[in-house]
C-alpha positions as CSV (number, residue, x, y, z in Angstrom):
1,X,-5.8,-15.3,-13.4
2,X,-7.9,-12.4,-13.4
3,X,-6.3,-8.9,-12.2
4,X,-8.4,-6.9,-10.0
5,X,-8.3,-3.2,-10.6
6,X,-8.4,-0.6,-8.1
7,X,-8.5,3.1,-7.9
8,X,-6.2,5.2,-5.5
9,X,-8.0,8.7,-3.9
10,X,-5.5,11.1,-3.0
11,X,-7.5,13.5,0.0
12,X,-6.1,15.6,2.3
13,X,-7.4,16.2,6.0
14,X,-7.9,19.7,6.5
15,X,-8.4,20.6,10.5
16,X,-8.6,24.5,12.2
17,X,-6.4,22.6,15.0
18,X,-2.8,21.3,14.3
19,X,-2.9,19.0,16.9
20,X,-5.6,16.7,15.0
21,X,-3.1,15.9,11.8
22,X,-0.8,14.9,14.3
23,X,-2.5,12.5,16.2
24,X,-4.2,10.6,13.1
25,X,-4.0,6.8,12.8
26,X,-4.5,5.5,9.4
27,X,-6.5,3.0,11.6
28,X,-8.9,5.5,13.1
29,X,-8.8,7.1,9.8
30,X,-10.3,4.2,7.9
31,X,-13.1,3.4,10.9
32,X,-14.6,7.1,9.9
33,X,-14.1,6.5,6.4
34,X,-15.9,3.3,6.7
35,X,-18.5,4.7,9.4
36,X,-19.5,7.4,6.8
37,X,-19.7,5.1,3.7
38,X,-22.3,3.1,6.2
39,X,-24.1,6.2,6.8
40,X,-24.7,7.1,3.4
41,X,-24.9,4.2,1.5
42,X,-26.0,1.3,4.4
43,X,-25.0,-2.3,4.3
44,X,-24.5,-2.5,0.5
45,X,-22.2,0.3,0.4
46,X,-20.1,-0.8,2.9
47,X,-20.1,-4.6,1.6
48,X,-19.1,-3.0,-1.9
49,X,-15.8,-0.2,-0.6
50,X,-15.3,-2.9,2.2
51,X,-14.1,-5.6,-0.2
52,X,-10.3,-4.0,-1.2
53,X,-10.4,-0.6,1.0
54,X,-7.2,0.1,2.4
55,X,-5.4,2.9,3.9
56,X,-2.2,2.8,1.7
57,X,-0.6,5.9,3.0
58,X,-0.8,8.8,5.8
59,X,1.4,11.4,6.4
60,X,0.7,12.8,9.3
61,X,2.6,16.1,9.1
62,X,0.9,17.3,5.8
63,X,-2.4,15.6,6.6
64,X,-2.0,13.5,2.9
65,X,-4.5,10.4,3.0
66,X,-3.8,7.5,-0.2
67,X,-7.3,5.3,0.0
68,X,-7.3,2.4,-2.3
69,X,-10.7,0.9,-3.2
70,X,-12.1,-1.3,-5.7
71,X,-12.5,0.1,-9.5
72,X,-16.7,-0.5,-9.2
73,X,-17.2,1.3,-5.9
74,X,-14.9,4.0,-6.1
75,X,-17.5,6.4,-6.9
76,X,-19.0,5.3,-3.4
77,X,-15.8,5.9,-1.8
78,X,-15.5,9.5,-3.2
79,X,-19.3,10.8,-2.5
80,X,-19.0,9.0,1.3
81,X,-15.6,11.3,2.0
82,X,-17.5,14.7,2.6
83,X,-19.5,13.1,5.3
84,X,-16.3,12.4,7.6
85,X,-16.6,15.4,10.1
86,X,-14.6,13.9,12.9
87,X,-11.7,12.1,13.8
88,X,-11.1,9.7,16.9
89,X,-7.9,9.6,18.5
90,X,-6.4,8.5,21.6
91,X,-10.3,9.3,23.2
92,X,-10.0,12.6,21.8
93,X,-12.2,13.7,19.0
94,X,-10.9,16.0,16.3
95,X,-13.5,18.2,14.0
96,X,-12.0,17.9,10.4
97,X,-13.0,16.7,6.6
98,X,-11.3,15.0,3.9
99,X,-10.5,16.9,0.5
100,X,-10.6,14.6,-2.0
101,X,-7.5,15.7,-4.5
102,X,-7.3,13.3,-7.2
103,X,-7.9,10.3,-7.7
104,X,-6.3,7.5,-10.2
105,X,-5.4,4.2,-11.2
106,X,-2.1,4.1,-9.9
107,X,0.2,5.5,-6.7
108,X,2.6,6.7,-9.1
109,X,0.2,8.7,-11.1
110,X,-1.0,9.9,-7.1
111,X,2.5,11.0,-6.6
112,X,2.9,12.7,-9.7
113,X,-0.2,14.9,-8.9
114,X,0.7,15.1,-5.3
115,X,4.1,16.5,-6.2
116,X,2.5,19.3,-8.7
117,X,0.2,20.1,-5.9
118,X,2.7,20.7,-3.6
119,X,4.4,23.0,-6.2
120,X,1.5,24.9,-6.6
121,X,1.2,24.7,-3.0
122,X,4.4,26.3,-2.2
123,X,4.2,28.8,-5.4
124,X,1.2,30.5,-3.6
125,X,2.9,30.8,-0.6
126,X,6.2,32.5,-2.3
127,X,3.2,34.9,-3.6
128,X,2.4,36.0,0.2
129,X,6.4,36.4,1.7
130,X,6.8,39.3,3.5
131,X,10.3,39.2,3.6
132,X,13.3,37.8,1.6
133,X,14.5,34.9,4.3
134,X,10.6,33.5,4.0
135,X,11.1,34.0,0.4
136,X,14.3,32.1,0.1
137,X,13.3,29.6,2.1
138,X,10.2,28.8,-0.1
139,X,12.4,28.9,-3.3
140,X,15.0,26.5,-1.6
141,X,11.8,24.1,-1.3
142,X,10.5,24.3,-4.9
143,X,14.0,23.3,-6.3
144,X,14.0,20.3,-4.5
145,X,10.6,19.0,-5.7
146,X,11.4,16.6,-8.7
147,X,11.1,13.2,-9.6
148,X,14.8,13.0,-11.1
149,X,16.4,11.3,-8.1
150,X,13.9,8.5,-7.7
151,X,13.4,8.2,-11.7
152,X,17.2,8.1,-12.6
153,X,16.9,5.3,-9.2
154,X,14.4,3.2,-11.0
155,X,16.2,3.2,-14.4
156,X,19.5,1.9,-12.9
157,X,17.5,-1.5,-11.0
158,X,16.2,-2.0,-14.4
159,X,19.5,-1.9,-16.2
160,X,20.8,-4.3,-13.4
161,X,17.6,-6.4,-14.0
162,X,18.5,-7.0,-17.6
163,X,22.2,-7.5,-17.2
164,X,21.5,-10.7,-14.6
Protein backbone atom coordinates (compact mmCIF):
# COMPACT_ATOMS: atom_id res chain seq x y z
CA UNK A 1 0.00 0.00 0.00
CA UNK A 2 1.26 3.22 -1.04
CA UNK A 3 1.47 6.18 1.66
CA UNK A 4 0.30 9.43 0.50
CA UNK A 5 2.20 12.36 1.75
CA UNK A 6 0.95 15.54 2.67
CA UNK A 7 2.22 18.87 3.82
CA UNK A 8 0.74 20.84 6.86
CA UNK A 9 0.68 25.04 6.50
CA UNK A 10 0.69 26.66 9.71
CA UNK A 11 -1.08 30.52 8.89
CA UNK A 12 -2.45 32.77 11.07
CA UNK A 13 -5.61 35.13 10.39
CA UNK A 14 -4.69 38.42 11.13
CA UNK A 15 -7.97 40.92 11.36
CA UNK A 16 -8.09 44.97 12.59
CA UNK A 17 -11.46 43.68 14.32
CA UNK A 18 -11.37 41.10 17.23
CA UNK A 19 -14.70 40.05 16.62
CA UNK A 20 -13.79 38.35 13.19
CA UNK A 21 -11.19 35.59 14.98
CA UNK A 22 -13.99 34.89 17.07
CA UNK A 23 -16.58 34.03 14.84
CA UNK A 24 -14.44 31.84 12.36
CA UNK A 25 -15.60 28.40 11.30
CA UNK A 26 -12.94 26.10 10.04
CA UNK A 27 -15.87 25.47 7.62
CA UNK A 28 -16.19 28.96 6.35
CA UNK A 29 -12.56 29.12 6.56
CA UNK A 30 -11.91 26.34 4.07
CA UNK A 31 -14.90 27.79 1.46
CA UNK A 32 -12.52 31.02 1.16
CA UNK A 33 -9.53 29.03 1.04
CA UNK A 34 -10.95 27.01 -1.66
CA UNK A 35 -12.83 30.14 -3.38
CA UNK A 36 -9.34 31.77 -3.68
CA UNK A 37 -7.39 28.73 -4.95
CA UNK A 38 -10.39 28.80 -7.78
CA UNK A 39 -9.67 32.31 -8.39
CA UNK A 40 -6.11 31.97 -9.04
CA UNK A 41 -5.51 28.79 -10.39
CA UNK A 42 -9.27 27.72 -12.00
CA UNK A 43 -10.61 24.32 -12.27
CA UNK A 44 -7.19 22.53 -12.19
CA UNK A 45 -6.11 24.11 -9.14
CA UNK A 46 -8.88 23.44 -7.27
CA UNK A 47 -9.19 19.69 -8.62
CA UNK A 48 -5.32 19.37 -7.47
CA UNK A 49 -5.64 21.19 -3.41
CA UNK A 50 -9.20 19.73 -3.47
CA UNK A 51 -8.07 16.10 -3.43
CA UNK A 52 -6.70 15.86 0.53
CA UNK A 53 -7.42 19.71 1.76
CA UNK A 54 -8.50 19.67 5.16
CA UNK A 55 -8.91 22.09 7.86
CA UNK A 56 -7.04 20.12 10.64
CA UNK A 57 -7.01 22.76 13.25
CA UNK A 58 -8.50 26.35 14.28
CA UNK A 59 -8.08 28.10 17.21
CA UNK A 60 -10.27 30.70 17.30
CA UNK A 61 -8.85 32.88 20.18
CA UNK A 62 -5.30 33.18 18.59
CA UNK A 63 -6.57 33.15 14.97
CA UNK A 64 -4.01 29.77 14.32
CA UNK A 65 -5.16 27.92 11.00
CA UNK A 66 -3.38 24.06 10.39
CA UNK A 67 -4.30 23.39 6.45
CA UNK A 68 -3.28 20.04 5.27
CA UNK A 69 -2.94 19.48 1.52
CA UNK A 70 -1.47 17.08 -0.71
CA UNK A 71 2.63 17.01 -1.10
CA UNK A 72 2.25 17.96 -5.16
CA UNK A 73 -0.13 20.94 -4.74
CA UNK A 74 1.12 22.48 -1.74
CA UNK A 75 2.87 25.08 -3.54
CA UNK A 76 -0.81 25.95 -4.97
CA UNK A 77 -2.08 26.05 -1.59
CA UNK A 78 0.57 28.49 -0.29
CA UNK A 79 0.55 31.22 -3.38
CA UNK A 80 -3.67 30.96 -3.22
CA UNK A 81 -3.59 32.04 0.72
CA UNK A 82 -2.69 35.82 0.07
CA UNK A 83 -5.78 36.13 -2.08
CA UNK A 84 -8.25 35.37 1.00
CA UNK A 85 -9.41 38.94 1.94
CA UNK A 86 -12.61 38.02 3.61
CA UNK A 87 -14.23 35.85 5.79
CA UNK A 88 -18.02 34.81 5.93
CA UNK A 89 -19.61 34.19 9.08
CA UNK A 90 -22.96 33.93 10.50
CA UNK A 91 -24.04 36.50 7.23
CA UNK A 92 -21.53 38.72 8.42
CA UNK A 93 -18.39 39.35 6.35
CA UNK A 94 -15.07 39.97 8.13
CA UNK A 95 -11.96 41.87 6.09
CA UNK A 96 -8.85 39.76 7.09
CA UNK A 97 -5.78 37.62 5.37
CA UNK A 98 -3.97 34.54 6.11
CA UNK A 99 -0.12 34.61 7.17
CA UNK A 100 1.26 31.79 6.08
CA UNK A 101 3.86 30.73 9.16
CA UNK A 102 5.44 27.61 8.33
CA UNK A 103 4.75 24.96 6.67
CA UNK A 104 5.90 21.10 7.07
CA UNK A 105 5.55 17.55 6.79
CA UNK A 106 4.20 16.84 10.00
CA UNK A 107 1.68 18.51 12.87
CA UNK A 108 4.36 17.86 15.30
CA UNK A 109 7.04 19.65 13.50
CA UNK A 110 3.88 22.60 13.11
CA UNK A 111 3.68 22.55 16.84
CA UNK A 112 7.16 22.76 17.51
CA UNK A 113 7.36 25.93 15.34
CA UNK A 114 4.13 27.22 16.63
CA UNK A 115 5.35 27.00 20.12
CA UNK A 116 8.81 28.97 19.27
CA UNK A 117 6.64 31.51 17.65
CA UNK A 118 4.63 32.07 20.42
CA UNK A 119 7.86 32.49 22.56
CA UNK A 120 9.12 34.90 20.35
CA UNK A 121 5.70 36.23 20.30
CA UNK A 122 5.44 36.84 23.94
CA UNK A 123 9.43 37.88 24.24
CA UNK A 124 8.51 40.99 22.14
CA UNK A 125 5.81 41.81 24.12
CA UNK A 126 7.85 41.51 27.63
CA UNK A 127 10.15 44.14 25.44
CA UNK A 128 7.04 46.81 25.41
CA UNK A 129 5.69 46.36 29.41
CA UNK A 130 5.15 49.45 30.91
CA UNK A 131 4.92 48.18 34.16
CA UNK A 132 6.11 45.29 36.37
CA UNK A 133 2.52 43.35 36.89
CA UNK A 134 2.32 43.28 32.74
CA UNK A 135 5.82 42.19 32.96
CA UNK A 136 5.28 39.35 35.37
CA UNK A 137 2.48 38.36 33.82
CA UNK A 138 4.27 37.87 30.39
CA UNK A 139 7.21 36.05 32.18
CA UNK A 140 4.61 33.71 34.04
CA UNK A 141 3.60 32.81 30.27
CA UNK A 142 6.96 32.05 28.81
CA UNK A 143 7.79 29.47 31.66
CA UNK A 144 4.99 27.58 30.82
CA UNK A 145 5.65 27.17 27.17
CA UNK A 146 7.53 23.67 26.82
CA UNK A 147 6.99 20.47 25.32
CA UNK A 148 8.14 18.53 28.64
CA UNK A 149 4.67 17.62 29.87
CA UNK A 150 3.34 16.17 26.68
CA UNK A 151 6.95 14.60 25.76
CA UNK A 152 7.59 12.98 29.15
CA UNK A 153 3.35 11.83 28.38
CA UNK A 154 4.37 10.22 25.13
CA UNK A 155 7.40 8.28 26.54
CA UNK A 156 5.35 6.67 29.33
CA UNK A 157 2.40 5.13 26.60
CA UNK A 158 5.39 3.85 24.90
CA UNK A 159 7.00 2.16 27.80
CA UNK A 160 3.44 0.64 28.56
CA UNK A 161 3.22 -0.30 24.84
CA UNK A 162 6.34 -2.45 25.07
CA UNK A 163 5.66 -3.92 28.45
CA UNK A 164 2.02 -5.50 27.08
Amino acid sequence: MVRFKNRYVLCEVVSEDPRCRQCIEDRALGLAVRDAIARVHGDYGLACCSISFTVKYLNAYTGTVLLRCRKDSYRLLCSALPFVRCLESRAQRYPCFLNTLHVGGTIRTCQKFLIQYNRTQLLRLLQNCTNEEERQCIQKSLLSCSLTEEQSQSGDEEEDDGTE
